[in-house]
TITORLO-730688 format. One line per field, with one value per residue (C-alpha): residue number from 1; y, x, z. Coordinates in nm, 2 decimals, padded with zeros to 4 digits. Layout:
residues N
resi: c(NUM:...)
c2: c(Y:...)
c1: c(X:...)
c3: c(Z:...)
END
This chain:
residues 580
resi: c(1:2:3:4:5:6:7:8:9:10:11:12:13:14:15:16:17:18:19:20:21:22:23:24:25:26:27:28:29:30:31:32:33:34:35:36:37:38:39:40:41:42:43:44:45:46:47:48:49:50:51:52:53:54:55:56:57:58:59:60:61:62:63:64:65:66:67:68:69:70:71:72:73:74:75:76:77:78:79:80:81:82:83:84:85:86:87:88:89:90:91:92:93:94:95:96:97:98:99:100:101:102:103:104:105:106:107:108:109:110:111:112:113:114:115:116:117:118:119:120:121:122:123:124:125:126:127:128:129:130:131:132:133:134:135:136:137:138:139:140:141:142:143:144:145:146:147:148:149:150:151:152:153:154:155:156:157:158:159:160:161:162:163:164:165:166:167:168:169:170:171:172:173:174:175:176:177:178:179:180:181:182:183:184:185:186:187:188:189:190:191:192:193:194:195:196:197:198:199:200:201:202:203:204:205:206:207:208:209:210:211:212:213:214:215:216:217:218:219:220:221:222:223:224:225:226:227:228:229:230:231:232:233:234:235:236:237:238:239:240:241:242:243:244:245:246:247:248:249:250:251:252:253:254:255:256:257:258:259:260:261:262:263:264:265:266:267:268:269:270:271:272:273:274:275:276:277:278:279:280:281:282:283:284:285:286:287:288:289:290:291:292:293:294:295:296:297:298:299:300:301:302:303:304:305:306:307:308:309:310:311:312:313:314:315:316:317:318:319:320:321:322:323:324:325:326:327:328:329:330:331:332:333:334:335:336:337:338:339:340:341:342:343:344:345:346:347:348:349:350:351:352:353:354:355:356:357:358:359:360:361:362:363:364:365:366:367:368:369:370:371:372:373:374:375:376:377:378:379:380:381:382:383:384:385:386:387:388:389:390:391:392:393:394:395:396:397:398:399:400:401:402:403:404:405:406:407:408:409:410:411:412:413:414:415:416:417:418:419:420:421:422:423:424:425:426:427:428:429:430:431:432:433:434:435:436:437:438:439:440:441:442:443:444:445:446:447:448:449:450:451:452:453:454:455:456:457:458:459:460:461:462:463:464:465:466:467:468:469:470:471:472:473:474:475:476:477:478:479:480:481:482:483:484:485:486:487:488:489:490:491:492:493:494:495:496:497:498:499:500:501:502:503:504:505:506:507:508:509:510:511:512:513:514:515:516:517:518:519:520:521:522:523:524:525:526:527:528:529:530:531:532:533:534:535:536:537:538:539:540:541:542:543:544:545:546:547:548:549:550:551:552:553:554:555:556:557:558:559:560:561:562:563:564:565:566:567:568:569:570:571:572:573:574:575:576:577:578:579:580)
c2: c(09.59:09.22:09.03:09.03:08.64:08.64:08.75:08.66:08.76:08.47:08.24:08.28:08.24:07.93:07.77:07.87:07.72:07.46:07.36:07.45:07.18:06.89:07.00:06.99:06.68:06.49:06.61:06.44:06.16:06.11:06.12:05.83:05.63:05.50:05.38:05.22:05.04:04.95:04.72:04.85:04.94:05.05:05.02:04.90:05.23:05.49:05.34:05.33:05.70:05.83:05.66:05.83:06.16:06.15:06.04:06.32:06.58:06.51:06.65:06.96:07.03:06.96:07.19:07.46:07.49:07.49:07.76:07.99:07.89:08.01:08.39:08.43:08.44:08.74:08.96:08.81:08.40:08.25:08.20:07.89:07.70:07.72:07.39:07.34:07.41:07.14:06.88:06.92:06.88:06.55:06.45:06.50:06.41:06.05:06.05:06.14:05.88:05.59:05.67:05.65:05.32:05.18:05.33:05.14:04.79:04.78:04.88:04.59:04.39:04.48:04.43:04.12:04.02:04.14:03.95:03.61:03.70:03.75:03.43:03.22:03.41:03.31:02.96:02.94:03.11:02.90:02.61:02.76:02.82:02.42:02.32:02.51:02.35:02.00:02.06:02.12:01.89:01.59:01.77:01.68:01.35:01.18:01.25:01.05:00.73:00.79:00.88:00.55:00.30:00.45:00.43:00.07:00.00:00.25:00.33:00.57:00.37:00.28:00.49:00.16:00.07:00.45:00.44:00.09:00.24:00.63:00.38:00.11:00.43:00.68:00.50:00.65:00.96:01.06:01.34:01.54:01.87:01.82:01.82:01.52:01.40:01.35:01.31:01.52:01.37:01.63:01.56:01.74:01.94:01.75:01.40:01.48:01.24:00.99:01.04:01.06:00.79:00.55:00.68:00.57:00.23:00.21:00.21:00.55:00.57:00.92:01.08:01.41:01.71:02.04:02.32:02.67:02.87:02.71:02.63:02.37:02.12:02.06:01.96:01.72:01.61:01.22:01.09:01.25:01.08:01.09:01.11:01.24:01.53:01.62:01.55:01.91:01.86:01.57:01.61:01.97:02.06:02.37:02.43:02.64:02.93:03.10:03.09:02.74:02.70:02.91:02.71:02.36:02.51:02.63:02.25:02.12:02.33:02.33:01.97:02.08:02.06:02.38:02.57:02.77:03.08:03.17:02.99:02.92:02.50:02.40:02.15:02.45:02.55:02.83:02.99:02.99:03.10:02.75:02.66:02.35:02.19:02.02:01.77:01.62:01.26:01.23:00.93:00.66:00.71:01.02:01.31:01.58:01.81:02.12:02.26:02.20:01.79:01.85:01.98:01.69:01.38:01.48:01.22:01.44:01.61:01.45:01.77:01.83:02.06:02.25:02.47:02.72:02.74:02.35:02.27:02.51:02.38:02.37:02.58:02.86:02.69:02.80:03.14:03.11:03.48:03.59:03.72:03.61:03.49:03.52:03.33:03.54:03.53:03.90:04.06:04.32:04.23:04.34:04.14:04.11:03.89:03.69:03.31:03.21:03.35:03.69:04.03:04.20:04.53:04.36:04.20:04.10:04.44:04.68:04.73:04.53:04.47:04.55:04.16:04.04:03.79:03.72:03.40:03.35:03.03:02.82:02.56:02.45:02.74:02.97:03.21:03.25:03.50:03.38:03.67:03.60:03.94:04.00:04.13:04.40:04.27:03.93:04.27:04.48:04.16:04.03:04.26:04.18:04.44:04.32:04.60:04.84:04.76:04.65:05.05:05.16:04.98:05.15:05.45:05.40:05.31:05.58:05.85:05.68:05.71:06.11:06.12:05.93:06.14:06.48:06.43:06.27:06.61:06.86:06.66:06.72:07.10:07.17:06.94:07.19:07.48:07.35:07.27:07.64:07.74:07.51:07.65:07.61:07.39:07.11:07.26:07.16:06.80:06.70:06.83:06.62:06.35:06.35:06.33:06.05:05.84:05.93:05.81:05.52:05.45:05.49:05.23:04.98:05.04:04.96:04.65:04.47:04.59:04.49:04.29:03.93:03.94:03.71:03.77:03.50:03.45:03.39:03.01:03.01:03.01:03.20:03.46:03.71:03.69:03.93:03.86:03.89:03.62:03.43:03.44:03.34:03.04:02.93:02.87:03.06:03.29:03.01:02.72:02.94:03.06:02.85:02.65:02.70:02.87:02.55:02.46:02.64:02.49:02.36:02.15:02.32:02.48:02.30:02.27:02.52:02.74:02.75:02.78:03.11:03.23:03.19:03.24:03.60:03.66:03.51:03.79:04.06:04.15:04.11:03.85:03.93:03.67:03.48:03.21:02.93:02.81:02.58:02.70:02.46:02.33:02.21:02.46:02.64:03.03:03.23:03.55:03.86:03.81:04.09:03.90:04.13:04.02:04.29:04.35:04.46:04.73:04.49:04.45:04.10:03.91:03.96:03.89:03.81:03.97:03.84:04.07:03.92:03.98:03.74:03.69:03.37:03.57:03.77:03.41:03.25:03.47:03.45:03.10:03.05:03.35:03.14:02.85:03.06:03.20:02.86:02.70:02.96:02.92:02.57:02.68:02.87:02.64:02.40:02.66:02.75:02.38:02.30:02.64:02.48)
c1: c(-09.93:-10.06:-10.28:-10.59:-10.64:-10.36:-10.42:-10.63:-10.95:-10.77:-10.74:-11.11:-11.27:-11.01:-11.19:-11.53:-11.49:-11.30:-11.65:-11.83:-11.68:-11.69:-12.10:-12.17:-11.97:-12.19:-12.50:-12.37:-12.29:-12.59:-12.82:-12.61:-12.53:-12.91:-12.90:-12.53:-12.58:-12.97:-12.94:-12.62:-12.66:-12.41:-12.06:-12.05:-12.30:-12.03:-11.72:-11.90:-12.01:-11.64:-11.46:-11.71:-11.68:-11.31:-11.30:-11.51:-11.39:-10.99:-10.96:-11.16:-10.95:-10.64:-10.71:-10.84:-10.50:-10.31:-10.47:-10.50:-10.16:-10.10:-10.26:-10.10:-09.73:-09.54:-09.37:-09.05:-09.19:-09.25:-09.61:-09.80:-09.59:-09.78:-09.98:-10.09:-10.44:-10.40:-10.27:-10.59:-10.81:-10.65:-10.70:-11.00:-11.13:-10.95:-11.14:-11.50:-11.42:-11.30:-11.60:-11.82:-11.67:-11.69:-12.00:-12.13:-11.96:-12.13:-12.46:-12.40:-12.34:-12.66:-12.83:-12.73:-12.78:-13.15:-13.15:-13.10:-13.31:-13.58:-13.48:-13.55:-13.90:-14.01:-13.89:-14.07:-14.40:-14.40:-14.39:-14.67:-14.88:-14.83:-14.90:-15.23:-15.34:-15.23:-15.44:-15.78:-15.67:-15.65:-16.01:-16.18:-16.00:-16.26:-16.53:-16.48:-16.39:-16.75:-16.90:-16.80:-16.91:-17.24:-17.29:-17.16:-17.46:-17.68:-17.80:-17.73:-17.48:-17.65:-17.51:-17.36:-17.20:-17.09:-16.92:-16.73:-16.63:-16.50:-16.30:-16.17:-16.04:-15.91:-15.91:-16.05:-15.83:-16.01:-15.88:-15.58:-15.63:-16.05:-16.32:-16.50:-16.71:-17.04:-17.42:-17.67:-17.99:-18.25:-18.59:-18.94:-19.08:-19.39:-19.23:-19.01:-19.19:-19.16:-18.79:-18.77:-18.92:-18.77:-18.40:-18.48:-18.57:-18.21:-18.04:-18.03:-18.33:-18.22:-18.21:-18.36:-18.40:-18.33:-18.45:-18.56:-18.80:-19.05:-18.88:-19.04:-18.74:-18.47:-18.08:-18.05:-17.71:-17.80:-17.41:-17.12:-16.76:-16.62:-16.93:-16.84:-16.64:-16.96:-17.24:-17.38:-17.39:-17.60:-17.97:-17.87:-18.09:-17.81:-18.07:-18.22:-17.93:-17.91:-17.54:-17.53:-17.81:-17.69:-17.40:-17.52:-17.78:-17.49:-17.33:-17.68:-17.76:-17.38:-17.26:-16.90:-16.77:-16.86:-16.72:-16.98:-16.89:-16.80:-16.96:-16.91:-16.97:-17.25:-16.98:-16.68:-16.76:-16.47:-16.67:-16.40:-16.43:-16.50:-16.63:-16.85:-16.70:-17.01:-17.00:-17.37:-17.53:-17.73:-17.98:-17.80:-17.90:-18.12:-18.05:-17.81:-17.74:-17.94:-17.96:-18.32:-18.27:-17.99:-18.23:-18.52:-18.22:-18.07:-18.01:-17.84:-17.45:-17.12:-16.98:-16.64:-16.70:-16.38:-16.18:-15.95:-15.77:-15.73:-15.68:-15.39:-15.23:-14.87:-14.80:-14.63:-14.34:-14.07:-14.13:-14.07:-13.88:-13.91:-14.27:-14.66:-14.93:-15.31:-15.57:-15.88:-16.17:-16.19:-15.95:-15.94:-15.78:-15.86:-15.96:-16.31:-16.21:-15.94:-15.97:-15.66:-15.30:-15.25:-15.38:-15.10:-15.18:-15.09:-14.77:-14.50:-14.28:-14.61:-14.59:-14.63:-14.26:-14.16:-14.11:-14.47:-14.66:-14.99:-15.13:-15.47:-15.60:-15.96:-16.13:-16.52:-16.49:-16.47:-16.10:-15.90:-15.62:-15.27:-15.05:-14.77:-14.58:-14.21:-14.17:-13.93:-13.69:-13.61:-13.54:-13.34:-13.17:-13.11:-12.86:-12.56:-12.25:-12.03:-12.14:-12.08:-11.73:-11.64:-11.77:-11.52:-11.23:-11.25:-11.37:-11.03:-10.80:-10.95:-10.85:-10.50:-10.43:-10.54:-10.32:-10.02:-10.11:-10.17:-09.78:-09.68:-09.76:-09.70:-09.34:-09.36:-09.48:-09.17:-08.90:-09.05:-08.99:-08.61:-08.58:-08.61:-08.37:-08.12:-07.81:-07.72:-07.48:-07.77:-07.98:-07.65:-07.56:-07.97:-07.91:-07.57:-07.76:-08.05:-07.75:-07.59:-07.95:-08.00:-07.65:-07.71:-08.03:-07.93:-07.63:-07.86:-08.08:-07.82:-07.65:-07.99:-08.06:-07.75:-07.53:-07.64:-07.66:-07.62:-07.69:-07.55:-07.54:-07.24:-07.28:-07.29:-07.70:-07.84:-08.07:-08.14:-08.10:-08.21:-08.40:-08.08:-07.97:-08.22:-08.30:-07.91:-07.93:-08.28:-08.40:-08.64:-08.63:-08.74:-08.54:-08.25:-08.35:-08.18:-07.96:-07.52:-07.42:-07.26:-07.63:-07.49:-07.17:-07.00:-06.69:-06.45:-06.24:-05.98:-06.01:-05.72:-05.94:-06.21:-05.94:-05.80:-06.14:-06.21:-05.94:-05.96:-06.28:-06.22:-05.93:-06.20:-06.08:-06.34:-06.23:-06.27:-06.23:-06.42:-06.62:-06.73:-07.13:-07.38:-07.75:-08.04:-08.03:-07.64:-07.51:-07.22:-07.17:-06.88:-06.88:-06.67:-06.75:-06.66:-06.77:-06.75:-06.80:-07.09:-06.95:-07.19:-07.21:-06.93:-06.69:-06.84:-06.91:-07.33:-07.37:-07.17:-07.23:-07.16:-07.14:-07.16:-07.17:-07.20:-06.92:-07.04:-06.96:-06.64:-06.49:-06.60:-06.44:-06.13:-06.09:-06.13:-05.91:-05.66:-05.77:-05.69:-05.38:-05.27:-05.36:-05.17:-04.85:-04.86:-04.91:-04.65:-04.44:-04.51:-04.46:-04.13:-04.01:-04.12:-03.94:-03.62)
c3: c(15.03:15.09:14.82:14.88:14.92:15.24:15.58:15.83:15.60:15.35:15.63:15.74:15.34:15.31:15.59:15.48:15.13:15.30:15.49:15.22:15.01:15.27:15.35:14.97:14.90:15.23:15.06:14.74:14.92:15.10:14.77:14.63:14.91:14.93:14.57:14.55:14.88:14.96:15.29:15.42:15.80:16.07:16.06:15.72:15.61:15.86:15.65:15.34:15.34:15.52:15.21:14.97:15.15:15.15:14.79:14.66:14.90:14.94:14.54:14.56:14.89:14.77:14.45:14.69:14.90:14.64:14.49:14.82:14.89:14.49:14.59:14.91:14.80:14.87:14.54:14.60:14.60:14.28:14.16:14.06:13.79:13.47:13.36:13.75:13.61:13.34:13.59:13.82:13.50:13.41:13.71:13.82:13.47:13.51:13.86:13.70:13.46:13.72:13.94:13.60:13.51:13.89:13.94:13.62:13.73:14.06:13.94:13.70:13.96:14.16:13.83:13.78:14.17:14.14:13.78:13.97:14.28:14.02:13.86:14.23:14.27:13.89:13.96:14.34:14.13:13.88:14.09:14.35:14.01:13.93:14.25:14.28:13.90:14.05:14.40:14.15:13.87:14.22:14.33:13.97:13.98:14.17:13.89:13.66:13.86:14.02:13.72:13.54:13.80:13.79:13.41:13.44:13.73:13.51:13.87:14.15:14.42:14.74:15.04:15.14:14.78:14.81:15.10:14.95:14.65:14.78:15.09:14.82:14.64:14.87:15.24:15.53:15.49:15.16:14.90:15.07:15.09:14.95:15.20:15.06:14.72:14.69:14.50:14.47:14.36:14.13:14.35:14.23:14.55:14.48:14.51:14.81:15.09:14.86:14.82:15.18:15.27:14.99:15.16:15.47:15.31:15.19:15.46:15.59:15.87:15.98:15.63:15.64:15.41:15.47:15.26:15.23:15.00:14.74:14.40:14.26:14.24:14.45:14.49:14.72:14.87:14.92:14.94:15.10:15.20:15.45:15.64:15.95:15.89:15.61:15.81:15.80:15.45:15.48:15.30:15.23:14.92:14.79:14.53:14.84:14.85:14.51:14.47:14.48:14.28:14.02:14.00:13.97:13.66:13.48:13.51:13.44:13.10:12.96:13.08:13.20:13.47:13.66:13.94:14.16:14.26:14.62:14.90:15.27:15.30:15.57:15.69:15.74:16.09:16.06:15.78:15.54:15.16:14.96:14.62:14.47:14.21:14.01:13.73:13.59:13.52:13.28:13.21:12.94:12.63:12.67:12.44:12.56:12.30:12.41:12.71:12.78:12.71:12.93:13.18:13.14:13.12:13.44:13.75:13.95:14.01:14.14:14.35:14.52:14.80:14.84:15.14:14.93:15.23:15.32:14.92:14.90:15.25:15.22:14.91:14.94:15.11:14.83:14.89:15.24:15.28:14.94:14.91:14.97:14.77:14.74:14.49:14.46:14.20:14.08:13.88:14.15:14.42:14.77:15.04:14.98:14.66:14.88:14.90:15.06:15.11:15.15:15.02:14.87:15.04:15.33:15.29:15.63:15.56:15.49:15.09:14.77:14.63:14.29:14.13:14.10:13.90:13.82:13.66:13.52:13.64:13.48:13.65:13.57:13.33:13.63:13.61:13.94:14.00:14.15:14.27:14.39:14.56:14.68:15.00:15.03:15.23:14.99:14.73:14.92:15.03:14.71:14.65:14.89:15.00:14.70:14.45:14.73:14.80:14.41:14.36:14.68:14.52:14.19:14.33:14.59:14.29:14.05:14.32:14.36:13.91:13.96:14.21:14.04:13.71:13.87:14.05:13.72:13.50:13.82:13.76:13.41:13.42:13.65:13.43:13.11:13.33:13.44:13.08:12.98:13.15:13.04:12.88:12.51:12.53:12.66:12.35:12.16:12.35:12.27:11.91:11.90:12.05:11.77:11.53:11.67:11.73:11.38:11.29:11.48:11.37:11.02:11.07:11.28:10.96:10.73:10.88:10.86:10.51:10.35:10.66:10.84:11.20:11.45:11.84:12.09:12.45:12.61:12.61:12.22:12.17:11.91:12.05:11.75:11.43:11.15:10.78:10.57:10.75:10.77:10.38:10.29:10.56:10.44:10.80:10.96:11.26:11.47:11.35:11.45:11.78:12.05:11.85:11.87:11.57:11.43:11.30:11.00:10.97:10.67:10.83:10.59:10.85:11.04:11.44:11.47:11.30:11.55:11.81:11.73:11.66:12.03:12.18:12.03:12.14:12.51:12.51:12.47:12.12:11.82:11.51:11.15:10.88:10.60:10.70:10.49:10.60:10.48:10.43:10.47:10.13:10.16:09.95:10.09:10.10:10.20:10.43:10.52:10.90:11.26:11.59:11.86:12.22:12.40:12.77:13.04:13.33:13.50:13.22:13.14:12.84:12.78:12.42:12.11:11.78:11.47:11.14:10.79:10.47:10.13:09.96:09.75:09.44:09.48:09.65:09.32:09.09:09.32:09.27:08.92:08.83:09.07:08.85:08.58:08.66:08.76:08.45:08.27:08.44:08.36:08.03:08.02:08.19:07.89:07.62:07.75:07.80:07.42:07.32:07.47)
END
């Protein structure tokens, strides 16, 4: 009777779980691939998700055959070895942890990528945000160099003396980036023919005011330079439009330096958003403390008018691919509130990016709002391929150590199961063989504890040596290393000596005999000594071993009982010489 997993019914639910795995392991695939590798396109995103794919499928494939091929052996065909199941779950568990770990890296890597993209868009912000404070700080600069020659002529300059003094300053080009700068003269309704007419006395024969409505004072813009391009401003009472006017009574009744509110210049025929930067005059030596002597001492109002759009020409470069700005003046930002730049809502690739900033800016008292907005593209972009492939190549060489380690323990699981069916006598060679390590170990154990040994090469350099010997020499392990063994010489033996030392040990055969050395201090020291010569795999000379052992204190005892015994003699000798 067959098992039930063989067959052709086997065959057709191995292939079913076979697809099963790869469509499940795609799926898996394509849920990660978008957030390890944002940006990558075409052949780069079809090798990219193959690898993956192959990665995360080849295991759970592998595992599967093995395990259909497991249930459809015949009775007389041996079963899955045992510990096959314990191999796959090393495996695989050093593969979840190498895709952890490479995972980890390359998102570290894309971290730190979008880190240092975010890095470049602070610094290009940061310098759009200084350039925009230097474009308004240049736009009051005019004010006070005005404002200082007319308290020095306690008078208001003649359109001639104006038109000196803004050309001796700036040249015919003016303020880069400002429209102009000009006076505006404060002129009762009641006294405006006269004002008129004394104008047109001065110099200026086609002076003209235009106004609207009936207030009872007006603003009068009496200077304006560069002339020509400000000609519609000309006369222009902006006391008559009640933005304007609102914003040259707040200069008036505080004394600051004021920025209006919104406005669309007279002189701007393309109608673009533009403020009125005002600054009063106040007669010398009137009091100015309250708002109503404020009122009563004033002359009239130096005023920038101002193009958001021409002041802020040519910032913006350093973001050039990395994002958009806009400067509005409302917190909420739409294009109703836009003065220049871009609405965010509108960005190149159709959405606000994730790295914004947003600086509050103040000028005459009035607050503007910088944002400054990554595209998507500079974000995406800013993380390149090499996260991608550093997470292939650990994900590649964490399936190659499951592999190495699932063969390594299948290897071991069938060398366990050959083991148990070794006979006794192997059981009896390993126990033998524990013995003799044990003997051997023991006797290695014992020659350093109580022996001095001595390792050389076959040229005579010390290569080893152990502590016994080292503490009877008095050198160290490293003033020995290297050096010929004569470094501990005491000279007492003749040539000949040495000869027939060496001339055993060139034979093959090993030399035992009492040595006489000198440790480090000069003293001298005997030993019992065995060198042996080490052969190699060829029958060559690889090391020479010397054996020692102190015999300082048995030599000693020798010689003075030979002292002794000599001395007796003699004695003797004598005695028997005075018997005669």
């Amino acid at each position: 009777m067959r098992e039930p997993g063989s067959g052709q019914w086997g065959w057709m639910r191995f292939l079913m779980e076979a697809l099963s795995i790869v469509a499940g392991a795609e799926f898996g695939v394509m849920l990660l691939l978008p957030l390890v590798a944002a940006g990558v396109t075409g052949w780069q995103e079809a090798l990219l998700d193959t690898s993956l794919l192959t990665l995360v499928a080849a295991p759970l494939l592998v595992w599967r055959a093995r395990r259909w091929a497991a249930q459809s052996t015949g009775p007389d065909l041996p079963m899955a070895r045992p510990g096959t199941g314990a191999s796959v779950r090393w495996a695989a568990g050093l593969f979840v942890l190498g895709g952890c770990l490479s995972f980890w890296v390359a998102m570290g890597l894309a971290r730190n990528q979008r880190q240092e993209a975010a890095l470049r868009f602070d610094q290009a912000t940061e310098h759009i945000r200084d350039a925009v404070d230097e474009r308004f700080v240049r736009a009051v600069d005019g004010f006070s160099g005005l404002k200082s020659t007319m308290a020095t002529m306690s008078r208001e300059l003649s359109a001639q003396e104006f038109r000196v003094w803004f050309s001796s300053r700036y040249g015919s080009e003016g303020l880069p980036g400002i429209r102009g700068l000009g006076f505006i003269r404060h002129v009762a309704r009641a006294d405006l023919p006269d004002f008129v007419a004394h104008e047109r006395e001065q110099g200026e024969p086609a002076f003209t005011v235009r106004t609207a409505g009936q207030a009872p004072d007006l603003y009068v813009i009496t200077r304006i330079e560069p002339r020509a391009s400000n000609l519609p401003a000309w006369g222009y009472d902006i006391g008559s439009e009640t933005v304007r006017r609102q914003g040259v009574r707040e200069a008036v009744r505080s004394g600051e330096l004021t920025l209006s509110r919104r406005v669309t210049l007279v002189q701007d025929g393309l109608k673009r958003p533009g403020f009125l930067l005002f600054m009063p005059v106040y007669r010398p030596g009137a009091p100015v403390a309250t708002p109503d002597e404020r009122e009563a001492a004033l002359v009239g109002l130096i005023y920038v008018p101002i193009v958001v759009e021409e002041l802020l020409s040519g910032i913006g470069q350093e973001l050039s691919g990395m994002g958009n700005f806009g400067l509005f003046d409302s917190p909420t930002l739409s294009p109703e509130s836009l003065l220049a730049g871009r609405w965010p809502g509108a960005l190149s690739d159709g959405a606000p990016g994730h790295l914004a900033r947003r600086y509050m800016l103040y000028v005459g008292r009035q607050p503007l709002i910088l944002d400054v907005e990554a595209t998507q593209s500079f974000e995406v972009g800013a993380v390149n391929s090499t996260p991608v492939w550093m997470g292939l190549l650990g994900l590649t060489l964490s399936g190659a150590l499951a592999l190495t380690v699932w063969l390594l323990r299948s290897g071991q699981h069938r060398a366990e199961n050959l083991a148990e069916r070794m006979t006794q006598d192997l059981q009896q060679a390993k126990q033998a063989a524990e013995i003799a390590l044990r003997d051997s170990q023991a006797l290695l154990y014992t020659l350093n504890q109580f022996s001095m040994v001595c390792l050389t090469s076959p040229d005579g350099t010390i290569v080893d040596v152990n502590e016994a010997l080292c503490q009877t020499s008095g050198y160290a392990r490293e003033d020995l290393l290297g050096h010929n063994p004569r470094i501990l010489g005491s000279g007492t033996h003749e040539p000949f000596f040495w000869i027939e030392v060496w001339q055993t040990l060139l034979h093959g055969h090993p030399w035992s005999g009492q040595l006489c050395n000198r440790n480090r201090d000069g003293a001298l020291y005997w030993t019992q000594c065995v060198i042996a010569p080490m052969l190699n795999g060829r029958g060559e000379v690889d090391k020479y071993i010397s054996i020692a052992y102190d015999i300082t204190e048995t030599r000693r005892i020798q010689d003075e009982l030979s002292a002794n015994a000599e001395r007796y003699n003699l004695a003797i000798d004598g005695g028997s010489d005075g018997l005669w």
